[in-house]
Residue frames relative to the residue before (quaternion, step in Angstrom):
aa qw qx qy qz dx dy dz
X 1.0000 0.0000 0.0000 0.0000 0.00 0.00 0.00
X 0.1658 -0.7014 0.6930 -0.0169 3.83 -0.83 0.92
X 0.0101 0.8217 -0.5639 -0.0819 3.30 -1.78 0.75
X 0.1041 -0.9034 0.4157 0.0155 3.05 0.45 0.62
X 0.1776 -0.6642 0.7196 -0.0969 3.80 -1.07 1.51
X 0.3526 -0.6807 0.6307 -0.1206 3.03 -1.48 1.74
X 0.0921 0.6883 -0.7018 0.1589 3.97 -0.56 1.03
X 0.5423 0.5650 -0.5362 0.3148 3.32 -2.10 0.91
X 0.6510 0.5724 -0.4285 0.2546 3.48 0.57 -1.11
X 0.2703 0.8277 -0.4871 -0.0684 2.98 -1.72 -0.33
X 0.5234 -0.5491 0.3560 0.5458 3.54 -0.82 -0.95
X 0.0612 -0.7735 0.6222 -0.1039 3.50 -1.19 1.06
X 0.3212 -0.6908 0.5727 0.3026 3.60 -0.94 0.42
X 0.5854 -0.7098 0.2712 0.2827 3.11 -1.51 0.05
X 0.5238 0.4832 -0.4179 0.5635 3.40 -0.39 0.83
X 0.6088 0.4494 -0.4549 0.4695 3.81 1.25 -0.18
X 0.5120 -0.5224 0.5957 0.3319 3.42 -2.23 -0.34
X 0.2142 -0.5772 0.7780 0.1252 2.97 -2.12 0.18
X 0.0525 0.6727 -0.7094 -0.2037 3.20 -1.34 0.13
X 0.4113 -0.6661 0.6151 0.0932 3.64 -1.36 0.89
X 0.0850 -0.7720 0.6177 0.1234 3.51 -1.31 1.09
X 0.3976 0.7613 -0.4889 -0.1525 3.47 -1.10 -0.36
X 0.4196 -0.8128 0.4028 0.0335 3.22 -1.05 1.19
X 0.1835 -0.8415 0.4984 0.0988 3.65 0.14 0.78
X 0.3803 -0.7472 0.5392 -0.0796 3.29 -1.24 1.34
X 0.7462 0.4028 -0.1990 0.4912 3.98 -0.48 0.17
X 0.8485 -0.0851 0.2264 0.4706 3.58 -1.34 -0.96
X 0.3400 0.8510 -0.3986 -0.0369 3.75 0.76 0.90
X 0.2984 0.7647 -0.3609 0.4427 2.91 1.95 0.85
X 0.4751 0.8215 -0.0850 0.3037 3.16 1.92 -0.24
X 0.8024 0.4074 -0.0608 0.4319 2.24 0.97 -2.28
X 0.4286 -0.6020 0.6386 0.2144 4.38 -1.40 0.73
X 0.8775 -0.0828 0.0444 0.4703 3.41 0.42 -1.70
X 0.3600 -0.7650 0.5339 0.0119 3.02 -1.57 0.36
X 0.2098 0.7936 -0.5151 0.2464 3.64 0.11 1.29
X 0.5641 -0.5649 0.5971 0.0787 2.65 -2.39 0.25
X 0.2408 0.8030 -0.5447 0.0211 3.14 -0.35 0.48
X 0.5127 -0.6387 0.5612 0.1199 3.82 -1.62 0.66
X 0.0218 0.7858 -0.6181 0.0017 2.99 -1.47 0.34
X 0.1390 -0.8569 0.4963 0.0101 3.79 0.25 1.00
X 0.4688 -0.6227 0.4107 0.4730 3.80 -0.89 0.70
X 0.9166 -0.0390 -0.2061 0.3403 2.90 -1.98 1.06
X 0.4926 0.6445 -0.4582 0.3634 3.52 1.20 1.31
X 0.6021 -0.5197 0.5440 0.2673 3.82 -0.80 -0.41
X 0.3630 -0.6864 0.5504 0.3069 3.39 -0.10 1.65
X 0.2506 -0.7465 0.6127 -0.0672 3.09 -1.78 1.09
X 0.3185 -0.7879 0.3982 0.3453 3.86 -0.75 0.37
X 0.4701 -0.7024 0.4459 0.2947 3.68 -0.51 1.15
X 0.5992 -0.2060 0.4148 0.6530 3.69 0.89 -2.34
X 0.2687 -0.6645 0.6972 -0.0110 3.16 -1.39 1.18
X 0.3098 0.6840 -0.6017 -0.2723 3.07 -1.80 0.33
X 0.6170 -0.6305 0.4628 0.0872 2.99 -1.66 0.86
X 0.3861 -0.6983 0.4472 0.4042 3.90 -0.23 0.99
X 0.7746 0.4159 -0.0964 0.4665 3.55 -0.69 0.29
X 0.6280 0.5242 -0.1652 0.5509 3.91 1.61 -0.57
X 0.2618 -0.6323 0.5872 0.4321 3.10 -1.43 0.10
X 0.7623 -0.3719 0.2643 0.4591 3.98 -1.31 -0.15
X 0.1971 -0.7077 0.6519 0.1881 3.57 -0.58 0.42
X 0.2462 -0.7727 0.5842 0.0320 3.62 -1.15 0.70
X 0.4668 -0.4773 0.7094 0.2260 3.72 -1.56 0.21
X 0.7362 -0.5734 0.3426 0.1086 3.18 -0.82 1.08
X 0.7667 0.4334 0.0135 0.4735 2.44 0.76 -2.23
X 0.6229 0.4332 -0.1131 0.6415 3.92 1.68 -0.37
X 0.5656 0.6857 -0.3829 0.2515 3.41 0.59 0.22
X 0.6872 0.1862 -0.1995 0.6733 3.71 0.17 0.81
X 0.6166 0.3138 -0.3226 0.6460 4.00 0.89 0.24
X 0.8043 0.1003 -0.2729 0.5183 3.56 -0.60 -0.22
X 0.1611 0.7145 -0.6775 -0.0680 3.40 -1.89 0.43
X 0.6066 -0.5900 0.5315 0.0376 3.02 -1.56 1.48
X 0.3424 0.6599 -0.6562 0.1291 3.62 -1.36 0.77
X 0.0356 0.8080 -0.5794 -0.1011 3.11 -1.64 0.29
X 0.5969 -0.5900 0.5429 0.0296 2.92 -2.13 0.82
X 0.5684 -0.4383 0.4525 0.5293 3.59 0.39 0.83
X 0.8710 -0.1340 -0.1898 0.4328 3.27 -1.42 -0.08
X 0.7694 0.3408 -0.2094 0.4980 3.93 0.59 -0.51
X 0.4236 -0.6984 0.5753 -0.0423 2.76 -1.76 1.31
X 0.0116 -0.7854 0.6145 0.0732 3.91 -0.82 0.58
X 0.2538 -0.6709 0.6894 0.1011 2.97 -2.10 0.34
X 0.1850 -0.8002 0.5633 0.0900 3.49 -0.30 0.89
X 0.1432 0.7260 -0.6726 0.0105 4.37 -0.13 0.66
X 0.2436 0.7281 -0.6407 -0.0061 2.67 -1.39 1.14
X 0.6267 0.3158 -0.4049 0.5862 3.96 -0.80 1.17
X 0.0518 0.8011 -0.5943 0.0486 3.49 1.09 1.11
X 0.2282 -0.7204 0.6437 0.1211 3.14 -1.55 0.83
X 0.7548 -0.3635 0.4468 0.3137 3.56 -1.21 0.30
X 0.6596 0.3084 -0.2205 0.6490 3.76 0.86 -1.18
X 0.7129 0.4121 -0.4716 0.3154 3.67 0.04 -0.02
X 0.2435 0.7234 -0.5462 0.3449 3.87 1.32 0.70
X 0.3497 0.5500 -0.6491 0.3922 3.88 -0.69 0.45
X 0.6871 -0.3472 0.6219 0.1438 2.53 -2.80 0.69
X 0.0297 -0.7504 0.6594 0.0349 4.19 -0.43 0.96
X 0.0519 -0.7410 0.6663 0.0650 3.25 -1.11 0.95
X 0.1750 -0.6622 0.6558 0.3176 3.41 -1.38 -0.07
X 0.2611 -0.6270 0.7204 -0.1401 2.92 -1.71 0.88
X 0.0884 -0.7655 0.6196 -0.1497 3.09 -1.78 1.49
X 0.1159 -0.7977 0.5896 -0.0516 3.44 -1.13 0.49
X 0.3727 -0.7464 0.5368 0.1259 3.32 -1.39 0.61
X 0.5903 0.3672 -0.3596 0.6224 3.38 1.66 0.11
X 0.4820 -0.5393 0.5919 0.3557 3.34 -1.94 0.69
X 0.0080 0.8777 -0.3343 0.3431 3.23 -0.38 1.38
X 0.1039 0.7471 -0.6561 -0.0251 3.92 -0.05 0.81
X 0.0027 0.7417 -0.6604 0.1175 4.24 -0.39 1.43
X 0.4975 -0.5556 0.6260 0.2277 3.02 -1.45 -0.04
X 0.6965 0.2845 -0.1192 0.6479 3.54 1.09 -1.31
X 0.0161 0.7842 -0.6187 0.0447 3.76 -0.25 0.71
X 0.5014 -0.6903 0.2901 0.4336 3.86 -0.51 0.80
X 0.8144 0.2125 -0.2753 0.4645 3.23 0.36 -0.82
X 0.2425 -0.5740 0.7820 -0.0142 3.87 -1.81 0.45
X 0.1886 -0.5835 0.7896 0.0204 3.09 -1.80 1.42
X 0.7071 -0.5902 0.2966 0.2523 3.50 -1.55 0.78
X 0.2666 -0.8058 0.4661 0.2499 3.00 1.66 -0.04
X 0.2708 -0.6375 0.7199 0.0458 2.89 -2.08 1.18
X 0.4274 -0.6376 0.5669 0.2991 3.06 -1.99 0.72
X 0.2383 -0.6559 0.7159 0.0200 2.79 -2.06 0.94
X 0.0210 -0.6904 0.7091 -0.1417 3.92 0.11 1.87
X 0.0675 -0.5533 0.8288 -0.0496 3.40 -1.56 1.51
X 0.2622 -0.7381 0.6163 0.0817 3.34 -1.33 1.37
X 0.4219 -0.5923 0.5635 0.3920 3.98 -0.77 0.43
């Protein structure tokens, strides 16, 4: 079992950074991958960046060369920077015990908001 708690969000204009925390808790001897994912109103959670044990990061298009992903044994970052307006959404982290790029990964943190204002 893994829990995992998300810190960082907030309100930012555009053209500023964020940086995203999250820290995983339980069986982290466990865990393969590690990602971000989004959720925007009345959209379809979405992957942000993933990483895989053994991989390099895997990105979202739409975040590629602006946001970067790393981690620290038990904790995971998100580095945004040149926030855009579309990048406003709920960010969760998420974990897994398979090497694995999913959509539905087992475990989910409560996720924080991330509002970028024009």
């Amino acid at each position: 079992q893994v829990q995992l708690v998300e810190s960082g969000g907030g309100l930012v204009q555009a053209g500023g950074s964020l940086r995203l925390s999250c820290t995983a808790s339980g069986t982290i001897s466990s865990i393969n991958t590690m990602g971000w994912y989004r959720q925007a109103p009345g959209e379809q959670r979405e992957m942000v960046a993933v990483i895989i044990n053994g991989g390099s990061p895997l990105y979202a298009g739409s975040v590629k060369g602006r946001f970067t992903v790393s981690r620290v044994n038990a904790n995971l970052y998100l580095q945004m920077n040149s926030l855009k307006p579309e990048d406003t959404a709920v960010y969760y982290c998420a974990a897994d015990d398979r090497r694995i790029l999913t959509s539905t990964p087992k475990s989910w943190g409560q996720g924080t908001q991330v509002v970028v204002s024009s």
